[in-house]
N, C-alpha and C positions, 0 to 999 in steps of 0.2 A: 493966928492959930492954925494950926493942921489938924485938916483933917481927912482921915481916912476914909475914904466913899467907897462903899462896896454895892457896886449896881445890884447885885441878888443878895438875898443870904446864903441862897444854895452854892455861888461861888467860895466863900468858907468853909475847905472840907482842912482833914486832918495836917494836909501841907500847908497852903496856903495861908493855914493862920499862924501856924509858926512864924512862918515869913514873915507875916503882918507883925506878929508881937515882935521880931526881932528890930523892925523899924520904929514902934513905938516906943520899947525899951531903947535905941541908941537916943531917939529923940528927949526921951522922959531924962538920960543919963549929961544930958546935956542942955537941959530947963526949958524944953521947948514943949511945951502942952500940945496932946492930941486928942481926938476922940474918933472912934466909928460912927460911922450914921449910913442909914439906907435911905434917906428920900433924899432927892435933889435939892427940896424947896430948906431943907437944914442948912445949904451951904450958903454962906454968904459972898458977897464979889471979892472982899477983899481975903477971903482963905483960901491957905496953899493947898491943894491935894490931892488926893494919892488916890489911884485907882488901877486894880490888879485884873483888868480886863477891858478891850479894845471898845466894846458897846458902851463900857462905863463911861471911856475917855471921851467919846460924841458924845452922851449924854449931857457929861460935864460941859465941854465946848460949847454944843450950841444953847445952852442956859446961860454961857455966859463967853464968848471970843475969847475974851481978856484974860481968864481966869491962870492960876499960876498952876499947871497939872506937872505931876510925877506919873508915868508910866513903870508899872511891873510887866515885863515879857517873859510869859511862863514859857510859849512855845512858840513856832512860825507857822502863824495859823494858815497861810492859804498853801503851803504843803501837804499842813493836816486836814485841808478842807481836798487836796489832791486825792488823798486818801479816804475819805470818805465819802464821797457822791460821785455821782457819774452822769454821763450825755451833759446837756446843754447845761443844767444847774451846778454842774462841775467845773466848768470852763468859766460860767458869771461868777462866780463861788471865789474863785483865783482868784478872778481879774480884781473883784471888789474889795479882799482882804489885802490882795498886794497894793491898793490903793490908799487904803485907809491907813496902813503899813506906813507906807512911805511917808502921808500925812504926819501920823504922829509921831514917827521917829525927828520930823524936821519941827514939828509945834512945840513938842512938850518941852516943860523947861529942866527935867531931871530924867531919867530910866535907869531903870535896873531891868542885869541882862541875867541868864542863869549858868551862861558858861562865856568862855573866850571866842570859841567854837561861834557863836549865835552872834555877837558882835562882829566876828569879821564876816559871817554869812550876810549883816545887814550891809556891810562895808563895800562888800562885791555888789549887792543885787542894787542898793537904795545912796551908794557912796555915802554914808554915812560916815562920817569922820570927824563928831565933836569929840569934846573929853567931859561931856556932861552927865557922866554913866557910872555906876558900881557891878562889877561884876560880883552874886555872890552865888550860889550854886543852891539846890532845894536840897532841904534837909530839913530835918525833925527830929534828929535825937542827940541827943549826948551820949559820950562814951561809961557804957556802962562797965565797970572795971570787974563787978561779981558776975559776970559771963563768962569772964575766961576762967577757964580750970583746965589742968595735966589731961584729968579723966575725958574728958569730950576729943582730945585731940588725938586720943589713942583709937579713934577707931572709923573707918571710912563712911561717916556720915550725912548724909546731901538733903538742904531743904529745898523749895520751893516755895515762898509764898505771893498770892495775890491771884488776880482772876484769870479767868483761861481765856481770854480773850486772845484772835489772832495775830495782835499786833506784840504780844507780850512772849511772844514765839516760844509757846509751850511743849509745839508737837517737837521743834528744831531740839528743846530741851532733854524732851524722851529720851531722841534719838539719842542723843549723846550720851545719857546716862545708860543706855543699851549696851551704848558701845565700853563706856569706861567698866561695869558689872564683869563686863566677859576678861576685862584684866584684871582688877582688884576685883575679886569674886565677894567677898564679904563687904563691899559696898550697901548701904541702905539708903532709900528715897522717901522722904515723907513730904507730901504736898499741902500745904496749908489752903484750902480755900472750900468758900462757899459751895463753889458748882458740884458735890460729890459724885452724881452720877455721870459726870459730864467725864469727868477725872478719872473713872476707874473703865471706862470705856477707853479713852485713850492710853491707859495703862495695862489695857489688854490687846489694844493696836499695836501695841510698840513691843509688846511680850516683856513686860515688866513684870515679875511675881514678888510678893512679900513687901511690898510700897504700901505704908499707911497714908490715906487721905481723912482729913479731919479740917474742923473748922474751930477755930480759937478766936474770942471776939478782942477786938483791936487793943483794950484793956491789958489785956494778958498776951499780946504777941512777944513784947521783951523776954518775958521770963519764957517763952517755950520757945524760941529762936535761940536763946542761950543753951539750947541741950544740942545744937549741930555742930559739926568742922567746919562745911562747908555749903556754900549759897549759891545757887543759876539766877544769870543777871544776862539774857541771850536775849539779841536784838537784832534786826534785821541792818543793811547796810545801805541807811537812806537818808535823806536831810536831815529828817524829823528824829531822827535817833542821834545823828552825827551832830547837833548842837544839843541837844538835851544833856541833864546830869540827872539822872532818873533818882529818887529817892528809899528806894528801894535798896541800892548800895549801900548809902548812910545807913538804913535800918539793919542791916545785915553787919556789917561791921561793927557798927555802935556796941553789938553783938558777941563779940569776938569770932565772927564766922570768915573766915577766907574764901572771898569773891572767887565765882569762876563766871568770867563776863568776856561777853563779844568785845573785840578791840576798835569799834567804829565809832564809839564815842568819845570823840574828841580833845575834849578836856580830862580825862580818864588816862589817854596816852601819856599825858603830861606828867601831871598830879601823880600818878601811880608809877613813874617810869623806874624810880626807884627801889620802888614795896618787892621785897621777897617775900611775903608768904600773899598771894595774889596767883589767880590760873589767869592769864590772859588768852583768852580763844581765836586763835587765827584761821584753826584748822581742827575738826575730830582728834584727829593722830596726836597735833601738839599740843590738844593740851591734856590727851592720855598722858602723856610722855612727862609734860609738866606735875599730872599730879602724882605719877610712881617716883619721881625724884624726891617729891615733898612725904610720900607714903614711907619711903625707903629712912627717913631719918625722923630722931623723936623730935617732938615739940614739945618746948619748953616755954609755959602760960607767960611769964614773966618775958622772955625774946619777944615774940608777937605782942603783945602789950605793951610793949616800950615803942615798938615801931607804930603799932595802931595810935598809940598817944600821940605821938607826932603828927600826924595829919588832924586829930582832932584837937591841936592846941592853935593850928592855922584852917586849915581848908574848910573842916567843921564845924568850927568856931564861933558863938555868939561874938565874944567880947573881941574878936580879930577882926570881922566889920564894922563892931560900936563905930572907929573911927575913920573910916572911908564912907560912914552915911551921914558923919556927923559934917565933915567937908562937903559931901553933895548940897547939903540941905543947908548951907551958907551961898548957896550960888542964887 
C-alpha cells in the first residue's frame, strides 16, 4: 500500500495538496490504494512513500534504510537557503542541504521534479542522470471557460495578486506598470493582497494614482481574477526563479488573463514559445511595445480560449500525468 507521509500538516497549503490529490487520484485510477498519515509510527516497513519534503524524507529513512521513498522537489532548497540567511549559518545552511540533496536524489526510488529546468540543474550540480523521475509542473486550477468574455479584453486592465514580499518582485512590478500607464494612459492596476498599507505606500513610491488594493479571500479569487486582461508574474533572474514553475501563472490563466512575466523561468520559455496572447518581459520598452501591439487589435474570447485550451489539455492537465505517474509507480 501507499502511503502519503506528510512530515507537518502545515506543509499542505493550497498547492501542494493539489499535487498530492493529483498522485492519489492517478494511483486510485489505477487500483493502487493510498492514504495520508502524519506520524511515522503509521508507516509500516513494507509501504511505498511519498514525502513532499527533504526533513520528511530523513525522517522516513532513518525509521527505516530499507524503506521504498518517493521524493516531491518543490524547490532547490540550499539556493533558497542562499537567499535567506547569512554569515556563517548561510554557508552550513548550503553545505548541508546540498548534502542531503545529493543523498536523496541517488536514495529515493521515485521523484517528481516541477520543471525541466530543476532536472537538468540537479543533472549539472549532483550528475544526476536516472529516468526514475516525472516532471509535472505546480498548479491548482483548471481552466475556467466563464472567465473569458469580449468585455474584459476591451480595456487595459492589470492584476497583481499575492504578497508583497521581496522576492515576489513587486516594487520591479510598480515600476513597469509606471512605465506602461505613461503609454496606454487608460491602463488600471488593481493589487489583490493582504498587506494594504504596505501596498498603497509603494503605490505612492512609484506615483501610481487610481490603483485599487483589496483583499479577496482565496475562496473567491477565481471569480475576481476573471474581471482582468492582464496579470504581473515578474521574477528576479536567479536559480531559484530559473527552475521554478511558480503557480501563480496557472491561476492567472486558468483565468483568462494574459501573462505579463519575466523570461527567466525556464520551462515557461519552452512551453509558452508559441502562445501569442502572452507579454514575455526581457526588457521595460519590450514589453511596452508587446502590449501596444496586442492594445492596437480586438480580442476575440473564443481565439484566446482555444489557444488557453491547448496548454490546459497537456501542461495543466490532471488526466495528462494520470499516466507518467502510473508508469513511475510500477518501478
Amino acid at each position: 500500500m501507499y502511503k502519503i507521509y506528510i512530515y507537518r500538516k502545515e506543509d499542505l497549503n493550497d498547492a501542494t495538496s493539489f499535487y498530492v490529490d493529483i498522485i492519489i487520484s492517478a494511483l486510485k485510477k489505477n487500483s493502487i490504494a493510498s492514504e495520508i498519515v502524519y506520524a511515522i509510527t503509521n508507516i509500516s516497513k513494507d509501504d511505498k512513500v511519498i514525502v513532499i519534503t527533504l526533513p520528511a524524507f530523513v525522517s522516513v529513512w532513518k525509521h527505516n534504510p530499507k524503506q521504498d521513498i518517493t521524493m516531491w522537489f518543490q524547490g532547490i532548497v540550499p539556493e533558497e537557503c542562499a537567499m535567506m540567511y547569512s554569515g556563517i549559518k548561510k554557508y552550513w545552511k548550503i553545505l548541508y542541504n546540498s548534502l542531503l540533496e545529493l543523498f536523496v536524489l541517488h536514495r529515493a526510488n521515485r521523484l517528481f521534479f516541477v520543471s525541466g529546468a530543476m532536472k537538468r540543474h540537479y543533472n549539472r550540480k549532483y550528475r544526476y542522470a536516472k529516468d526514475n523521475y516525472v516532471i509535472m509542473p505546480c498548479f491548482n486550477q483548471e481552466l475556467h471557460e466563464s472567465a473569458f468574455s469580449d468585455e474584459k479584453y476591451c480595456l487595459p486592465s492589470f492584476v497583481y495578486a499575492g504578497s508583497l514580499a521581496e522576492w515576489q518582485c513587486v516594487e520591479e512590478t510598480l515600476s513597469l506598470f509606471a512605465q506602461i500607464s505613461k503609454v496606454i494612459p487608460n491602463s488600471t492596476l488593481t493589487l489583490l493582497t493582504g498587506e494594504k498599507s504596505k501596498a498603497l505606500d509603494l503605490l505612492k513610491k512609484y506615483e501610481i494614482k487610481g490603483a485599487e488594493v483589496k483583499y479577496v479571500p482565496y475562496q473567491e479569487l477565481n471569480a475576481e481574477l476573471a474581471k482582468y486582461k492582464y496579470g504581473f508574474l515578474i521574477r528576479e533572474n536567479i536559480k531559484v526563479n530559473n527552475v521554478a514553475t511558480p503557480t501563480k501563472m496557472n491561476s492567472y490563466m486558468s483565468c483568462g488573463i494574459i501573462p505579463v512575466y519575466s523570461n527567466v523561468i525556464g520551462d515557461f520559455k519552452d512551453i509558452f514559445k508559441d502562445l501569442k496572447f502572452k507579454i514575455e518581459v526581457t526588457s521595460f520598452e519590450n514589453a511596452v511595445e508587446q502590449l501596444q501591439q496586442i492594445e492596437s487589435s480586438k480580442i476575440n474570447k473564443d481565439t484566446i480560449m482555444s489557444e488557453y485550451r491547448m496548454l490546459f489539455s497537456n501542461y495543466y492537465s490532471v488526466s495528462y500525468y494520470t499516466e507518467s505517474i502510473k508508469n513511475i509507480f510500477q518501478l
